[in-house]
C-alpha positions in Angstrom: -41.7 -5.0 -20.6 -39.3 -7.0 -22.6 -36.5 -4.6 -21.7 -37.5 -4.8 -18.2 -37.1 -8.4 -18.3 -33.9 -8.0 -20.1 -32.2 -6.1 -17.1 -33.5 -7.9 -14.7 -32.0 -11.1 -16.4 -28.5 -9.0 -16.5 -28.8 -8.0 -13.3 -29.5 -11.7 -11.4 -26.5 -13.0 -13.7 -24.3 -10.6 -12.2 -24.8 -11.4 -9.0 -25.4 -15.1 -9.4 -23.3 -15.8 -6.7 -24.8 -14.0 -3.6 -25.1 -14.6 0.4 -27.8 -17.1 -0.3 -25.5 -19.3 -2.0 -23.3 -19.6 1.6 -24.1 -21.5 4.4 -21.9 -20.8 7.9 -22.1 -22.6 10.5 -21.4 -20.1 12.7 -20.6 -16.9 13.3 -18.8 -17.2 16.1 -16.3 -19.9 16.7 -13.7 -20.7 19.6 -10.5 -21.5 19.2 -9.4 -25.1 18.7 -12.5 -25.6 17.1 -13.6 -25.7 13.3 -16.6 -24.0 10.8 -18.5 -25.5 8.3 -18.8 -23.8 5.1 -21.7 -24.8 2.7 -21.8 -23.4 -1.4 -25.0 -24.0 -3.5 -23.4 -25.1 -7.0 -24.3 -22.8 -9.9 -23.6 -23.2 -13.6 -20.5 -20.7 -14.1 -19.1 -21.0 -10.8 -15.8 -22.5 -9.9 -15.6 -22.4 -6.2 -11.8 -22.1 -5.3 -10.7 -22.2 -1.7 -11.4 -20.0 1.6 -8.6 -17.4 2.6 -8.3 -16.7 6.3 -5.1 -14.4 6.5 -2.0 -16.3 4.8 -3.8 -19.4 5.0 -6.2 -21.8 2.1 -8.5 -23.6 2.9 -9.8 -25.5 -0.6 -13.6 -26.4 -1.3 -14.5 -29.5 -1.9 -17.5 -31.1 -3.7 -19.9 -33.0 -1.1 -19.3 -36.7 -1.2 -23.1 -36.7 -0.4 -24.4 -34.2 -3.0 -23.2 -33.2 -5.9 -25.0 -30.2 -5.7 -23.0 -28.8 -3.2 -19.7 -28.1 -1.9 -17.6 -27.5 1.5 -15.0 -26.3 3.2 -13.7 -27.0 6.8 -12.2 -23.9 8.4 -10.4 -25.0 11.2 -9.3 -22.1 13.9 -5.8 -23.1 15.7 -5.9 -23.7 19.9 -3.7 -20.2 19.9 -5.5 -17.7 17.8 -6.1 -14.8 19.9 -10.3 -14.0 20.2 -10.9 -11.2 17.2 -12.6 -10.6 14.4 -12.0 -12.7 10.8 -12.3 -12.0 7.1 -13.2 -15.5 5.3 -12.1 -15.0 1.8 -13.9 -17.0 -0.5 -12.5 -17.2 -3.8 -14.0 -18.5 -6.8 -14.1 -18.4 -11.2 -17.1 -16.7 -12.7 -16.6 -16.5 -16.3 -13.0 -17.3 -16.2 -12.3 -14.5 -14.2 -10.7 -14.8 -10.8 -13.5 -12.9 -7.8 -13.8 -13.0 -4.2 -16.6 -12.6 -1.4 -16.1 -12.0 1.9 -17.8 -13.1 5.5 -16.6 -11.7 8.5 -17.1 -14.1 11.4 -15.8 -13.4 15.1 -12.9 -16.0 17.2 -14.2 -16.4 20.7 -12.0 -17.7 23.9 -13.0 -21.2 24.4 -12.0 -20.9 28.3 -10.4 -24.1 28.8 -9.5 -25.1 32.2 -6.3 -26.0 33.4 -5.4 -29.8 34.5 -1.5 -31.2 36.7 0.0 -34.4 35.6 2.6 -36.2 37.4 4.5 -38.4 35.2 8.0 -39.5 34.7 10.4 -36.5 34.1 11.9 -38.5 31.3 8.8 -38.1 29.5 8.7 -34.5 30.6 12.2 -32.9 29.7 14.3 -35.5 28.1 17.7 -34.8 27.7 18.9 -37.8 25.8 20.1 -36.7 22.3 18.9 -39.6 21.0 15.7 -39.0 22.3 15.5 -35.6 21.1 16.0 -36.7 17.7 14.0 -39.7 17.5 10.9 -37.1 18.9 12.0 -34.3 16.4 12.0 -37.2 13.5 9.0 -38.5 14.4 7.0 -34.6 14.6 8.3 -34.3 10.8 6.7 -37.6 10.2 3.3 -37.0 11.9 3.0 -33.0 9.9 4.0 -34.5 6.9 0.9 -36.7 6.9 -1.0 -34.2 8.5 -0.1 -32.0 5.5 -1.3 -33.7 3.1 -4.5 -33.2 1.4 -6.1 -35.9 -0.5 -8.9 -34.9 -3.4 -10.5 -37.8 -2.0 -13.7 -38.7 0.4 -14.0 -41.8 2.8 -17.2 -40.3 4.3 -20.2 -41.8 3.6 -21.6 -42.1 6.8 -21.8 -40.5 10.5 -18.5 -40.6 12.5 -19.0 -42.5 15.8 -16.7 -42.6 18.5 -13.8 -44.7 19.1 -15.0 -46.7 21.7 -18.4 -46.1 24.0 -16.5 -45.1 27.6 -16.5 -42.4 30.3 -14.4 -39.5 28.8 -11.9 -38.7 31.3 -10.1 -35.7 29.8 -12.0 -33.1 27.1 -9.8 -31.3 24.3 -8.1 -27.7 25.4 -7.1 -28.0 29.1 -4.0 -26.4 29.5 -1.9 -29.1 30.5 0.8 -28.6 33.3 3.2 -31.5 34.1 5.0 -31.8 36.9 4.5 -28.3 37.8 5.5 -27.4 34.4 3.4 -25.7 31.6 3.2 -28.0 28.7 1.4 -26.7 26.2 -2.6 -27.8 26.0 -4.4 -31.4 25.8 -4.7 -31.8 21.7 -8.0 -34.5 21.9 -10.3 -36.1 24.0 -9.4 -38.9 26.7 -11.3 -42.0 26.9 -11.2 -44.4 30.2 -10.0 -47.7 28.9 -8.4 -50.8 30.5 -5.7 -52.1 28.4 -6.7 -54.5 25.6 -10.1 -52.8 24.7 -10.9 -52.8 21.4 -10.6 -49.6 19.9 -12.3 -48.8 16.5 -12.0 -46.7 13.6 -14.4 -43.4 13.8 -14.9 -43.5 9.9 -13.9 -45.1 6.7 -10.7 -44.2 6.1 -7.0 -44.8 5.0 -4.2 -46.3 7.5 -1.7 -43.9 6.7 0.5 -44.5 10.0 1.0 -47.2 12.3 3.6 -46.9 14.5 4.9 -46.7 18.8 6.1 -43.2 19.4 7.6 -41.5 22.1 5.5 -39.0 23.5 2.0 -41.2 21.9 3.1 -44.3 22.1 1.3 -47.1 19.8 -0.3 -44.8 17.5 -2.3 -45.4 14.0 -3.4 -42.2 12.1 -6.4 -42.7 9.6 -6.8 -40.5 6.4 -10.6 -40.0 6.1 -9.7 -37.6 2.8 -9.7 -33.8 2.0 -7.8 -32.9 4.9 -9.8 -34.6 7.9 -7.5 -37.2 9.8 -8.4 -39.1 13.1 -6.0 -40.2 15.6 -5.5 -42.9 18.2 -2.6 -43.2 20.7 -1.3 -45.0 23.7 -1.9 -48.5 21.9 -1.0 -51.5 23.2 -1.1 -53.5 20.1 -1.7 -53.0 16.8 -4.1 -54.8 14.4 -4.0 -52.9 11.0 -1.1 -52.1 8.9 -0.3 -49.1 6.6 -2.1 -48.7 3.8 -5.3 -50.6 4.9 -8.6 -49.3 4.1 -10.9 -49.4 7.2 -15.2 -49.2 7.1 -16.0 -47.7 10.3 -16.1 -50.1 13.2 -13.7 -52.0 12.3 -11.2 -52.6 15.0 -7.6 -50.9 14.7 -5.7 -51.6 18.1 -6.3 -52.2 21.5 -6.1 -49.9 23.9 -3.0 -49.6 26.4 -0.8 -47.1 28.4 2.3 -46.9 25.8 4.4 -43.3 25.2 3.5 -40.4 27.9 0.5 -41.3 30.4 -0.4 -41.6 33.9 -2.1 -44.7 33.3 -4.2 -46.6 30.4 -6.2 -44.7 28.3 -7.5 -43.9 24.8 -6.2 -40.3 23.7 -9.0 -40.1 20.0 -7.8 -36.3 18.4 -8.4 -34.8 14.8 -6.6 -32.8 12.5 -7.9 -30.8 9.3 -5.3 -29.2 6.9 -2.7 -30.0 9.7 -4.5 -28.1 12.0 -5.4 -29.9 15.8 -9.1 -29.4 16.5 -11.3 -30.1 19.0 -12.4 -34.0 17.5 -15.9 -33.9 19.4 -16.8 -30.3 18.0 -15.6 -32.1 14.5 -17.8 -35.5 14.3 -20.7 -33.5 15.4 -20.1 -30.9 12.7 -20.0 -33.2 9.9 -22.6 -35.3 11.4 -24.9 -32.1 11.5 -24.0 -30.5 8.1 -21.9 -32.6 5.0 -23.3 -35.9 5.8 -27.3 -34.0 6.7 -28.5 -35.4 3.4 
């Protein structure tokens, strides 16, 4: 009996970490949109980061819990429907080990919308313009890019403003009878001057009137997850300002490339655009559940 015991002891410690440990939001997920990743914490395990092809994805510990941890796999607007390999990679006695989940990129069948706007905003041919957008692109991915250790979620996300959404994440965008590549966030109707408020607690980390987004402020809610606002009219944070959610960051406007005033609310993760709506409702449902 007590060598029964004893294997079955070796045997469980072996395999300590096992499916039940995982939690996957999905198994299926669109492109543009992101998965949730949920690890049980066990004494002896150092959870790592999540390989999917040539790109990491680190695991965090849940601001919430510290009896869990995460990790936001975000799946780019272009990735081509197939089936994924999620690498997870983590320590177990010092030594380096790896599990694997297979999961399945679906076509998120976005439609297509026109826009008519001016063909300066289109195909500018201005030098100067080209390298004031080009500059300002560095900027944005640099910030994008980087990932802070750090949490500012505490609570739900909540939207920007409460307003009739005019134009959803994904729709292939053609202006002017040209192809522009896709709409990268979610369109809210709003007359210029509305308040517009921060989704979550986070970091200023860019405030600033760009070309194609006009008055723009970019909040750093930590570990990778960044909100954006564009086509302000007027600005009233400043970089480096630590918002609570709610609090009011600009009012709306219909600055940089529009067809008329508007809110344009988008999210990246780990540099990566995502659908923002899919996003707040994720974390809503899963790292802040407890």
């Amino acid at each position: 009996m007590k060598f029964f015991v004893l294997v079955l002891f070796l045997f469980v410690s072996l395999f300590a970490f096992d499916a039940e440990d995982i939690y996957v939001s999905s198994k299926k997920v669109a492109n543009g949109k992101t998965l949730f990743l949920e690890f049980h914490n066990r004494n002896g395990i150092d959870y790592k980061d999540v390989k999917v092809g040539k790109k990491k994805f680190q695991i965090f510990k849940n601001p919430l819990n510290d009896r869990l941890s995460y990790a936001l796999i975000p799946f780019s607007y272009y990735e081509k429907p197939e089936n994924k390999s999620l690498e997870i990679r983590y320590k177990e006695s010092n030594k380096l080990k790896t599990q694997e989940i297979n999961i399945k990129v679906i076509n998120g069948h976005y439609a297509k919308e026109e826009i008519h706007v001016s063909a300066k905003k289109v195909n500018p041919k201005s030098k100067e313009v080209k390298k004031r957008i080009s500059k300002e692109y560095a900027e944005a991915m640099k910030i994008y890019g980087t990932v802070t250790p750090k949490s500012y979620i505490n609570k739900p996300f909540i939207f920007p403003l409460e307003s009739k959404i005019t134009s959803s994440f994904g729709k292939a965008r053609v202006y002017n009878g040209s192809l522009k590549g896709y709409h990268s966030g979610t369109d809210f109707r709003a007359r210029v001057g509305t308040p517009v408020i921060a989704s979550n607690d986070g970091e200023v980390v860019l405030v600033k009137k760009r070309f194609y987004s006009g008055g723009t402020v970019l909040l750093n809610h930590g570990q990778g997850v960044y909100t954006c606002y564009f086509h302000l009219n007027e600005f009233k944070v400043k970089e480096g300002d630590i918002l609570s959610r709610g609090e009011i960051l600009g009012l709306s406007g219909k600055s940089g490339r529009v067809t008329g005033p508007h809110l344009h609310f988008s999210a990246r993760i780990n540099a990566l655009q995502v659908d923002p709506l899919q996003l707040i409702e994720l974390l809503n449902k899963n790292l802040l559940k407890r």
